[in-house]
N, C-alpha and C positions, 0 to 999 in steps of 0.2 A: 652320571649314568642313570640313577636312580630317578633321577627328576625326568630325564627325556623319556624314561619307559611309563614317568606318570601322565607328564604330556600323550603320549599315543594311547594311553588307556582313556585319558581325558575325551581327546579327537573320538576316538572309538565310538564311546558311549554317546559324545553329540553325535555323530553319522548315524547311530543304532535309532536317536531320537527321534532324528528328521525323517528318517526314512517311513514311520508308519504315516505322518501328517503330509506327506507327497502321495502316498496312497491313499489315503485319506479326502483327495480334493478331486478326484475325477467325478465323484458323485454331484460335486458344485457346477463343477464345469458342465459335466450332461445336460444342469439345468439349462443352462445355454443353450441348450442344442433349439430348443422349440423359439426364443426368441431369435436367434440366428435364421433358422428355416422361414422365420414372418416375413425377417427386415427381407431374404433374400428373393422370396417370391413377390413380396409386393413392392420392394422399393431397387433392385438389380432387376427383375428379369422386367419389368416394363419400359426400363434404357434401351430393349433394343427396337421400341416405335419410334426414338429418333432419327432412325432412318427416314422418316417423311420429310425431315427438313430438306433432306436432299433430292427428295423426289417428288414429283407432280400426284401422288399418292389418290389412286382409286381405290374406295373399299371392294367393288366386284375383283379386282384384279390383285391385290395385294400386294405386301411387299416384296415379291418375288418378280411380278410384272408390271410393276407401275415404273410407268420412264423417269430414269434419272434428271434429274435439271442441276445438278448441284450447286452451286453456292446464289443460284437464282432469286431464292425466296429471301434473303437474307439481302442480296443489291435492293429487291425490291419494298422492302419494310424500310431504308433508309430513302429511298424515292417519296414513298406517300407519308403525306405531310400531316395525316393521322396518328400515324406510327411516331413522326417526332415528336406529337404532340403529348402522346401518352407516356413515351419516356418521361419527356419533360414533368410532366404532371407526376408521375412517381416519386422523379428527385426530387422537386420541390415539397410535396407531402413527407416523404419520407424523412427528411432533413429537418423539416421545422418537426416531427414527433420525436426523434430522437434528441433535438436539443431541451426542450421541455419535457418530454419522460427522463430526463437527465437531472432537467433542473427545477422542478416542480415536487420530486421527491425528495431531493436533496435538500432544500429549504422543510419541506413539511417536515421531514426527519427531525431537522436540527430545532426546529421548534415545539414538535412534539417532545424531545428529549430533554426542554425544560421545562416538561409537567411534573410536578412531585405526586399528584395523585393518582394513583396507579389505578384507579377502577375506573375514573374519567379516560386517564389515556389507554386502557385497553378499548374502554367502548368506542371511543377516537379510531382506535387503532382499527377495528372488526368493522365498524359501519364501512369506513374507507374501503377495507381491502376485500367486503362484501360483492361490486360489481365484476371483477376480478373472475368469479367462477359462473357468472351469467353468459349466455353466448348470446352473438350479434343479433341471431334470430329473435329472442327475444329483447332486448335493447334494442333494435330498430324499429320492431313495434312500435314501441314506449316512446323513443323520440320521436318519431312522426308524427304521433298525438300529439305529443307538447309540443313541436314545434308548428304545429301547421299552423296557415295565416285565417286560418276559418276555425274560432274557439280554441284554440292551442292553448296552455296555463302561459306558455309565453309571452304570446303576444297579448294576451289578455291583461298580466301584469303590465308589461310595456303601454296600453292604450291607458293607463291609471298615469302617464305621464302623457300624454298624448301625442306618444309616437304610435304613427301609421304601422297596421300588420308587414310584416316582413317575411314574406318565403323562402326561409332559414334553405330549405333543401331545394326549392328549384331556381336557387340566383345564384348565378357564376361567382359574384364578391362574397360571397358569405359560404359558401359550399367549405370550402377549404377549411376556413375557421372552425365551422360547424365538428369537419370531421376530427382535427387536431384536437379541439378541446374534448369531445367526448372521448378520446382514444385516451388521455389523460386522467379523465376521470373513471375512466373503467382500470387503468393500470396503475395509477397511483401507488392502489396501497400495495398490493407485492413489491414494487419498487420502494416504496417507503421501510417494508419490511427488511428490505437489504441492506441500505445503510442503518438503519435502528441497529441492524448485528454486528456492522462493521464502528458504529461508535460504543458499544460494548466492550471496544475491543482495547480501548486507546484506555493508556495505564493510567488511573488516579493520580499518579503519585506526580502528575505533569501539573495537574489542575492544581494540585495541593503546595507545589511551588509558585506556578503563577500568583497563587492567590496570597502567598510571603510576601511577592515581590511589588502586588495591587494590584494586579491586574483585575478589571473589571470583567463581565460574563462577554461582550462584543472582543473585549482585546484576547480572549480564552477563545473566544470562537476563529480567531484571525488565526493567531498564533500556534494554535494548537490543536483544535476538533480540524479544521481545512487540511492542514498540512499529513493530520495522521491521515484522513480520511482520502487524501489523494491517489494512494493505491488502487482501492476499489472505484475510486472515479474513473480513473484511465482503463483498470479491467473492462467495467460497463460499457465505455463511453466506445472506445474500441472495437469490442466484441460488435456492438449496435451498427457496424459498420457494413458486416456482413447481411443485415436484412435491412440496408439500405433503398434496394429495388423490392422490397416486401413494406410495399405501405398496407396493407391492411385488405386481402381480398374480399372476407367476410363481412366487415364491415362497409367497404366501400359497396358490395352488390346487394346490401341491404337496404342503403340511405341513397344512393343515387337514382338517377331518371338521365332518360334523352335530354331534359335541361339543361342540365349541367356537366357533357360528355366533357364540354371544351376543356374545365378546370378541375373535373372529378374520375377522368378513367383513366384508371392506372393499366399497366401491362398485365397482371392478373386478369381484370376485369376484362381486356380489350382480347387477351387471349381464349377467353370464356366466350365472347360473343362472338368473334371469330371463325375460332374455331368450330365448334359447339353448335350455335345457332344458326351460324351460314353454310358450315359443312366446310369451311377451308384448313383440312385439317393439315396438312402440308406450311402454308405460311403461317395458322398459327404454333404448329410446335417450330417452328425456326424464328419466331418473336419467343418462346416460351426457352427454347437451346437459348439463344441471347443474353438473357437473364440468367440463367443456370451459370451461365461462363462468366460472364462480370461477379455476380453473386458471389461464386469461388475464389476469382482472383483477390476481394476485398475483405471475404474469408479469411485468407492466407497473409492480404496485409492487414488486419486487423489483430489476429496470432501478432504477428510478429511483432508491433509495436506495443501490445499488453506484455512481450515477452522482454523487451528491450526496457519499457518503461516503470514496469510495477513487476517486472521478474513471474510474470504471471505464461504457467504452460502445462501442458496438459501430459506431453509422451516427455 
């Protein structure tokens, strides 16, 4: 009897406790209120101009009288053979950046993590992940110079072998390469910084048996850094699934030209000129809706196979 009245005296005083730290968090929450109100004025209330996909959309007439066409602009972006073209060109970009931002950090990681000099590999570490907070605007500068085929340091080294100037940015074969490997060397080191933390992670006392057992630093890498690190690979690797049809707008409308529309315009870009430049603003938001709608579905299957595979979730 004694005990159950210490019990509810117990219960009591934790309810007494909680109760001031529940009153205590509205003031947190408030904070919310001003990012709530951004995300809602600029990223919900501009969803409702997708209504031009479905209509022939005149700015004098608006979205109240502009005639409906509905699923028009959308038969017709699978009709012109530009529209496939730019798909195309997305997936393709987009796929070779995600398996090299995959696996170009991954290797850098694992070899930067058998530096023992710590003031080498921090300055390793900071030059890398330097281009990282540069935006396109200026990086597309910067490689234009170096790459162009009149004085570029590129082709300039290159002609010390005497190969011929190369128009890195207005040749359909080299556009592609061009944009993949810079995107690489701009994200490297963030992505580098990711696995550095997630091999931090993996318990000594793994290495310190293999090394009982002889295992050499390659057979420790097989065995042990890959396998722990596989988690975080599938997270990444996954997630990177959702900004698949996101190759890179800033970058590509930086570094491209008419040259290179065939192998270099992505659905961003195409929806930019489109849209924007020609005034079609109806078929480019139903190229831009498109995108938004695959984008999510691969969202959603991206979740789920980080959730399935590395128990990785977010709600």
């Amino acid at each position: 009897m004694q005990s159950a009245v210490n019990v509810k005296k117990q219960t009591a005083t934790l309810e007494v406790q909680k109760t001031p730290k529940r009153r205590g968090t509205w003031q947190l929450h408030a904070m919310l209120l001003p990012a709530l109100a951004i995300v809602f004025i600029f990223q919900y209330i501009p969803m409702f101009g997708l209504v031009m996909a479905f209509q022939d959309y005149e700015p004098w007439l608006g979205f109240l009288h502009s005639p409906w066409v509905g699923f028009e602009h959308f038969k017709t972006m699978f009709e012109y053979e530009d529209a496939r073209q730019v798909i195309w060109n997305t997936l393709v970009i987009s796929t070779l950046k995600i398996i090299f931002n995959l696996g170009v950090p991954l290797t850098f990681a694992l070899l930067l993590n058998e530096v023992y000099m710590m003031k080498f590999k921090r300055t390793v570490q900071t030059i890398v992940y330097l281009p990282h907070f540069l935006s396109w605007v200026i990086l597309g500068g910067i490689l234009i110079d170096m790459l162009s085929p009149e004085g570029g340091i590129v082709n300039r080294f290159l002609s010390l072998f005497g190969v011929q100037p190369i128009f890195f940015l207005g040749d359909n074969d080299w556009f592609r390469t061009v944009v993949v490997v810079t995107d690489i060397w701009k994200e490297c080191g963030f992505n580098t910084i990711v696995f550095l933390a997630a091999l931090t992670s993996i318990n000594p006392s793994l290495y310190e048996a293999a090394i009982v057992d002889g295992a050499n630093r390659w057979q420790q890498t097989i065995y042990i850094t890959l396998p722990s690190m596989l988690p975080i690979i599938i997270v990444v690797g996954t997630l990177s699934l959702g900004n698949i049809l996101n190759a890179g707008f800033d970058q590509i409308l930086n570094l491209y030209n008419p040259l290179v529309y065939k192998t270099g315009d992505i659905i961003d870009t195409y929806v930019y000129r489109v849209g924007l430049l020609n005034g079609d603003f109806s078929y480019a938001t139903a190229v831009g809706l498109f995108k938004s709608i695959i984008s999510f579905i691969l969202v959603v299957i991206g979740y789920r196979l980080a959730y399935k595979y590395a128990n990785y979730k977010i709600f």
